[in-house]
Every structure is written in C-alpha cells, then in structure tokens.
N, C-alpha and C positions, 0 to 999 in steps of 0.2 A: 391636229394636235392643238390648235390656237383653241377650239370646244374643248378641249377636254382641261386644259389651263386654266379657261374660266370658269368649268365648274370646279376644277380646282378651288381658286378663288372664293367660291360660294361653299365649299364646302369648310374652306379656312374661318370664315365667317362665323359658320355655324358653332366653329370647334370654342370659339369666342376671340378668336383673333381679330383685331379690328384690320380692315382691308381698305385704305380709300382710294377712293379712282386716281388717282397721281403715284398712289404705291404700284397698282397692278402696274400702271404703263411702264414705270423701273423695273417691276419684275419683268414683265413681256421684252425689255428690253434688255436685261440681261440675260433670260433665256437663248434669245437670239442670238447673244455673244458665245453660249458657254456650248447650244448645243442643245440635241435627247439623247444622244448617244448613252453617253454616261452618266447613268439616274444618280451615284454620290457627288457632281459635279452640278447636276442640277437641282439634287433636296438643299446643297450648302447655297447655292446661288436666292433658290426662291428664299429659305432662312433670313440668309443676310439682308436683302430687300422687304422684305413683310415683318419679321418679327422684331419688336422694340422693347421687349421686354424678357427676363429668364423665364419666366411662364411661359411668353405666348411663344416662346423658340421652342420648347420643350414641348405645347399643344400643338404646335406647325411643322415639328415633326414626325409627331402621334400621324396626323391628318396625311400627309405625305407618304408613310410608310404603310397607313393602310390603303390610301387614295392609286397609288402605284401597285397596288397587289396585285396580280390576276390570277385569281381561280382556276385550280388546275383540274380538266376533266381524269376523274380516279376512274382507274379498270382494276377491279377485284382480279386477287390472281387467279381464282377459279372459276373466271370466266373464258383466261385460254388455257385453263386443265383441261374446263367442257370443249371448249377448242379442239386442241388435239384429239380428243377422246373422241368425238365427232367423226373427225379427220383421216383418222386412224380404222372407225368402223367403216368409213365412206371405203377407203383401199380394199378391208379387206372384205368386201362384198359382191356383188357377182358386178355389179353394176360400177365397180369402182373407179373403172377409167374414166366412164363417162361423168361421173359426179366430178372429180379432180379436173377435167378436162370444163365443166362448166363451171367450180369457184376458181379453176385460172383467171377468170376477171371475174369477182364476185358481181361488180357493182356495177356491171355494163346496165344499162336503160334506167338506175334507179336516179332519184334526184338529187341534187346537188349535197343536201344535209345528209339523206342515207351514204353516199358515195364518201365526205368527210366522214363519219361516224366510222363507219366501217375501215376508214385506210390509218384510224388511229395518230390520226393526225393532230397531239394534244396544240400546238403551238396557233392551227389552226383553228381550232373549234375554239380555244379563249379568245383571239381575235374575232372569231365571229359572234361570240357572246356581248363580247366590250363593241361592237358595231348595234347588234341586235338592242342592246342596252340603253344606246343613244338614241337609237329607235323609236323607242318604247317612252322617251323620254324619262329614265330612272331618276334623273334628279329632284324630279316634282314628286318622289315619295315623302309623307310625312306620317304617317301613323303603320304601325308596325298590323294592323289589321290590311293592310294595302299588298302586303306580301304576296297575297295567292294572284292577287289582279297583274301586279308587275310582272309575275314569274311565268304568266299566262299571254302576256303583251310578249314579252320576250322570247318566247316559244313559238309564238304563233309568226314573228318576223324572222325567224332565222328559217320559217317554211315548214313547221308539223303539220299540218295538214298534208302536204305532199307526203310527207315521211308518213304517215298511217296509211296511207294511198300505197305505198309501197309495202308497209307490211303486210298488207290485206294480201297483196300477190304475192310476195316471198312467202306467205306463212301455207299457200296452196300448191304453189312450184317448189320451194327450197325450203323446209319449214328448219334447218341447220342454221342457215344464214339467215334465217326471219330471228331465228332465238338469238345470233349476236348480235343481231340490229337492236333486239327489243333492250338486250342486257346493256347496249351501247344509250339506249335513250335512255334507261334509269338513270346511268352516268351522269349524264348529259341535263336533267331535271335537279339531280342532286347539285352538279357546280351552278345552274341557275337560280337554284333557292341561296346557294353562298353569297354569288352577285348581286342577287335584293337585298340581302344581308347587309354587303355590305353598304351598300345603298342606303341602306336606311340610318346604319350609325354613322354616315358621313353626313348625309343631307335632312333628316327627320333630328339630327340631335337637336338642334337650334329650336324647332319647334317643342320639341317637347321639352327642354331645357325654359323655354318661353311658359309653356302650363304647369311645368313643378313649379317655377317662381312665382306664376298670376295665385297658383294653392297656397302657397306657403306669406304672401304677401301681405295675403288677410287671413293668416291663421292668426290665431290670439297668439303673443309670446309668448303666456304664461302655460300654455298648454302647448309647446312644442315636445315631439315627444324626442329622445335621447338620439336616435337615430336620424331625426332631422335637425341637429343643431348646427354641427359640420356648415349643413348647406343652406341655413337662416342665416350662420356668419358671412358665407360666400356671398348672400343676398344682401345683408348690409354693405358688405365692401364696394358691392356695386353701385349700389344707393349713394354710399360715401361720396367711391369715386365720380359718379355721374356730379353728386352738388359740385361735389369740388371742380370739376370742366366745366360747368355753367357758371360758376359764377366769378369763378380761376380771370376766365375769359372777359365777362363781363366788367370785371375790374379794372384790367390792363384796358380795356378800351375806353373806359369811361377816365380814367389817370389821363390819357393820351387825352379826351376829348374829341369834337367833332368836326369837322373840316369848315371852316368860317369861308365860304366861297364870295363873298364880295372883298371883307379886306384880303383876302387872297388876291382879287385881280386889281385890286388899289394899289398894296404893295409891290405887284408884280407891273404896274404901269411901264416901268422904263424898258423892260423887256418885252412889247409888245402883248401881256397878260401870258406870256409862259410862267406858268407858276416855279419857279427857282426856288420861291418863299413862302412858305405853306402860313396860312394861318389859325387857329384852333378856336374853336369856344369850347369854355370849362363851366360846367355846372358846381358850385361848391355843394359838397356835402361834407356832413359831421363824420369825421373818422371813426366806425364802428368799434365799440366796446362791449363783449360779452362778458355774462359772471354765467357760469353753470354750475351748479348744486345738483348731485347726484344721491340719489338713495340707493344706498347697494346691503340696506342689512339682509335678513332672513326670508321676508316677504314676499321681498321682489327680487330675488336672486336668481330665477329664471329668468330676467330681461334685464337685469345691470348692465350682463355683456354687452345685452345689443343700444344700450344706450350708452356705455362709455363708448363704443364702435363707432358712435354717433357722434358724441362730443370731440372724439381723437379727429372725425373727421375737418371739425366747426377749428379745431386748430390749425388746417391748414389749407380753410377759406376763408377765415378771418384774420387780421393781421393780429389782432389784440383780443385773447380771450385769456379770460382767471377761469380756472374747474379746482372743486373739489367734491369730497367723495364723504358720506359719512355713513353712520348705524347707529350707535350711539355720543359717538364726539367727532366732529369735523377738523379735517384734514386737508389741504389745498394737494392739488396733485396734478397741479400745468405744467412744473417740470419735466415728470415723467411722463403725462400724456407726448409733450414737445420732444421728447430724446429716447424715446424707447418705441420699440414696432406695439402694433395694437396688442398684440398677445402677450407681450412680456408685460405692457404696460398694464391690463387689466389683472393678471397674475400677480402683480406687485401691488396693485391697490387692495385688490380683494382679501389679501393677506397681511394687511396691513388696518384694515377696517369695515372690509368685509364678511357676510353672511349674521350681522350680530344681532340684537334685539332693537328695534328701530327707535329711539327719541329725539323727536323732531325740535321739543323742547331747549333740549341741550344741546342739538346740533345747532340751532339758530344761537344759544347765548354762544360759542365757541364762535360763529362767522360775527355777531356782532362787537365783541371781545377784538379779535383779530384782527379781521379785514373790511370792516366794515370802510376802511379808507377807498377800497376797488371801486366803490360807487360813483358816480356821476352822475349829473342830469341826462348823460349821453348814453347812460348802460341800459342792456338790454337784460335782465337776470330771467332765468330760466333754469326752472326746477322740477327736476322726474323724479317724481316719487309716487308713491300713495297715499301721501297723508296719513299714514294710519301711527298711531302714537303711543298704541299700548296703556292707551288710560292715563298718561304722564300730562304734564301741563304742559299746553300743544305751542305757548308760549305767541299767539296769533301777534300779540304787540309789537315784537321786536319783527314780525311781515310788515307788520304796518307801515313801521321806520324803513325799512327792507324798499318798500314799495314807494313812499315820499321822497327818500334820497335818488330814486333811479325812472329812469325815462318810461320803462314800462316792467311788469311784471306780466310772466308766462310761467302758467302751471302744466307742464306733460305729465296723465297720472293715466297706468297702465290699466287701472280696474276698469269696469265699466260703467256708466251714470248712475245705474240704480242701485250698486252698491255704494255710493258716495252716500257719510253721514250716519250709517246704521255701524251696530258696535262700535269700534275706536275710529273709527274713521272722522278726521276733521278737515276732512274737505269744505263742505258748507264755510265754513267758519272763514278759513284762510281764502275759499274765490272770494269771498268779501273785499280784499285789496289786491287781485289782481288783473289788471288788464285785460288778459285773455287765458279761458282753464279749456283744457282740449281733453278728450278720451284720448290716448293714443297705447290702444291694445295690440294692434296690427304693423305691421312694417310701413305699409301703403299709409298709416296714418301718420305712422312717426315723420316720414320720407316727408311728406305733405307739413305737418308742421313744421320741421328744422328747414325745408324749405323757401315756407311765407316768413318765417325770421329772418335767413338770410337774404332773402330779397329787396325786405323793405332798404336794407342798407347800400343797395347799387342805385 
C-alpha cells in the first residue's frame, strides 16, 4: 500500500497539485494514523495534508476518487443464459451424467487465471489486475498510443499464455467450458483496457498537460483560436504565478540579507562563537518603481487579456507599480488591477476603455497631462502596444520627455518585426527613445520579458 500512496502522490502532481517531499511524509504520516480501512477517512486525511488551495482540494479529490477506483470485471447476462442453456442440453442428453459429473470441478488441472476466470470471482480478478498493473509498471504510461503496449504487459503477467494453453485443451475436451472461459477473457481484456484508461488520465495527464502548454506557449496571441483561450488564461496564470514565487522569494531574502559569518563570531566572542547574535550584510538597492501602459483598443484585443493577466501579476511582485489602460484616452487602473481578481479586473477596464480605435497620440498627452508626476529616475515604464496610431499624430515627443524623466523605457509590442513601420505603424519612430523594444507575440516571449524586468530589481 506504501507503492500505491506514492504513485498516488505522483499522480496528485500530475493532477497539478503541488506535492513536496515534507508534505508526502505528513500525509504517510497521517495515513498511518487514520488507517485504509475507510477510503472517506483517508480521501479527507490525504485532502487535508496535501491540498493548500480550493482548487487544488477540489483537483486532489478528482485524483483520489478516480486513483481508488477499481475496475469491475462485467459478465454479459447472456453469457449465463448460454450458461444454463449449455447446461441444461448437457442433462438432457444421453451423456448427461457424465458431462455434469466432469464440470462438478470445471477447473480441476487448469491454471490459476483460467480457474479465477471461471469461479467468477470479480473481487479477485481486480486485485489481480491492480497487482498485474504494478507489474507492468502502469505508472510510466504517458501517451495514450501506449494503451495496446500496457494492456498487453498486463495480460501477459497475470499469465495468458497459460490461459490459451488451456483453451487449446478445453476447446477439444470441453468446448462448453472453453466458450465460458473464452466469454470470461473478453471480460477480462475489456476491465484491462479500463485499467490503462485509467492509467493514463492519472499519470500521462501531466505530460501531456506539459505539450498543450509547450504548443500553446509559442502560439502567437493574436491567433489563438476561441477554444483555446480558456486555457492560454490558465497558462498565463501560471506564468504569473511561477514570477510571482521567484521573485516573491527572492525579495524576502535579500530584505533579510546574508549571513555576515565573521562579525557573527566577533559578536558572539563571549559566548565561546555560539552564534546567539546573528549578523547580516545588506546590499542597498533602489526601491523598484513600475509605470505600465497598456494598449487594450481594437487591435490588439486578442492579447489585452493576456497582458493585463501580466500586469495584475507585476502588482503583486512589485511593491510599487502605476498601470493604466487606454484606446483612445488614458485611464490609470492600479486600483482596480490592486482590489479586484484578474477577470473582474479586466472586465472593468475593457468596458471602460476598451476594444476602441487606438490613439497613441492622445493617450500620451492624457499620461503627460496627468501623471506624468509617477516618474522618477528610478521608474521602470513599460508599454504593450503596437504602436499602431491610425494615421493620428503619434505624438513621439511627449516619449521622449516619457523616456528622459524615467530610468528606462521598454516597449512589449505583439506584432512581429517585419510588420514594424509599414501602414500606421510607428514603431521605428518611438524605439528611437527606448531602452529596450522586444517582439513579444508569444507567451514564452512575454513570460521572458516581464521576467528580465523584474529581475533586474532583486
């Protein structure tokens, strides 16, 4: 049972449940306590110790409820109609004592699978499947082409080759009992393809959960098609989440500082160098300030979401960012990124100044109008757009000022290079004052730039 826990565990993984080796040992360790007896006593035990989240309670006991299933061997009922019917002609035939008198033990000399098969013995033949299973190694399934291989590993260790060895002779001595044996292995092949089944959505999810995101990673944004948005959001969030623990982390330890180990044992002199008094070195850095400018008009309205998804992130790795949102006139919108979940928040901007006709012109005099106070020699601004400006005056001066008041300028624009500059596009014009201009058409590009931004500030 301690095997089948762990692949438990590895199939929890898969389900996207994080598992780390100090959790398992509290689950192993309350298993212990609670018992197998009673599977509601042990789904609420492993819950409570492994899941940290309403999701992942809710994924951990998906996993659990199919991970505990076992496959029940099905017998067609008109398999003991033929049964009886058999049975029944066996009696009334001249020969009939003696056929009755030889399936009194049908199964005498057959082998151990033929003799289960035959004695109908479902509670058995799942166990011997969930044995055969572990066999066969089922947990190393990862592609749904592997089915015929596993189902064939698994047959082959609960001993079919013996069991054909016995039909060969049943079907020339007893061909009655060869025909339940046969109807008993269709059974028996059907609950084994279930068992790979489910083998494969417990332990192949993760992998192939790993290949829709590596596709979907480097899909362009602007061509995701409607049915994969759902699960480009689900890929941002990860993205999100993943900066936000790197660098979440990297903060708090660098606040704290690094362990100073000589004035540690200076200070700690009178005590024989037991450190009692720890002492630190602090590297000073400038307290990060972001400005984010977002383009959410017409244009680029297939990848707004996933760049506000992006920005909502950058507010809760950074301690200080300014966002706003425009199309035609610019709007700040850190409040609501800050106090609202990602989907209310982008539902409230987008309806508020979203899908419009793009001018960059008059979106820059409205940030320099307003807030052009957010700047600093310390800020970082950062603007996803496409540059594209509908022929309007692209106003590149007030970048310039944009760009002299702040530490650096980063342009993220979804199109790709060799559309920069042809029709309305003024791209050329505005990388002219900035820092650094990135392609970022992809997930993997975006992920990568908001990244190197936030890195340079740890």
């Amino acid at each position: 049972m301690r095997e089948n826990i762990h692949r438990f565990f590895r199939a929890a993984r898969g389900a996207g449940v994080h598992v780390s080796p100090a959790e398992s040992i509290d689950a192993m360790r309350a298993v212990a306590q609670v018992g197998l007896s009673d599977r509601t006593i042990l789904r609420d035990a492993l819950l409570l110790t492994l899941a940290k989240s309403q999701d992942e309670k809710l994924a951990l006991g998906d996993c659990f409820d199919l991970f505990f299933s076992q496959p029940e061997l099905r017998q067609d009922q008109s398999e003991s109609d033929t049964h009886d019917c058999s049975h029944d002609a066996d009696q009334s035939s001249p020969s009939g004592a003696s056929s009755e008198a030889g399936e009194s033990q049908p199964s005498e000399g057959l082998g151990p699978l033929a003799q289960m098969l035959l004695s109908q013995d479902r509670n058995a033949v799942a166990a011997a499947i969930a044995s055969a299973a572990g066999t066969a190694s089922l947990s190393d399934i990862r592609y749904s082409t592997q089915r015929g291989i596993f189902s064939s590993r698994i047959l082959d260790a609960m001993g079919l080759q013996r069991l054909r060895d016995d039909l060969d002779e049943l079907t020339a001595t007893n061909p009655a009992l060869a025909e339940r044996l046969r109807d008993a292995l269709d059974a028996l092949r059907e609950a084994v393809r279930d068992t790979v089944s489910q083998g494969l959505a417990l332990y192949a999810r993760e992998e192939a959960e790993n290949l829709r995101n590596d596709i979907l990673r480097n899909a362009p944004l602007a061509r995701i098609e409607r049915r994969q948005v759902a699960e480009m959001r689900a890929l941002i969030r990860q993205i999100a989440r993943r900066l936000r623990e790197r660098y979440s982390k990297t903060r708090k330890r660098q606040r704290r500082g690094h362990l100073d180990v000589r004035r540690t044992i200076r200070r700690n002199a009178a005590w024989g160098g037991v450190p009692f008094l720890t002492a630190w070195k602090r590297k000073h850095r400038d307290r990060p300030r972001i400005v984010a400018i977002c383009d959410v008009s017409g244009s680029v309205a297939q990848v707004s979401d996933f760049f506000l998804l992006l920005i909502h992130s950058l507010h809760e790795v950074v301690d200080d960012v300014h966002s706003f949102a425009f199309s035609s006139h610019l709007i700040e919108v850190s409040e609501i990124l800050e106090k609202k979940s990602p989907e209310e928040a982008m539902a409230e901007i987008m309806s508020k100044v979203g899908f419009g006709s793009s001018d960059y012109g008059s979106s820059l005099v409205d940030f320099e109008k307003d807030f052009m106070s957010t700047l600093t020699p310390r800020t970082t601004v950062i603007v996803l757009g496409d540059a594209r400006s509908n022929n309007l005056d692209p106003r590149a001066d007030i970048l310039r000022r944009i760009s002299e008041r702040s530490k650096r300028l980063v342009w993220l624009n979804p199109e790709g290079r060799l559309a920069w500059g042809f029709g309305d596009s003024e791209m050329p014009r505005y990388a002219t004052f900035c820092s650094v201009v990135r392609q970022c058409a992809t997930a993997q590009q975006l992920e990568r730039a908001v990244s190197d931004i936030v890195a340079t500030y740890q």
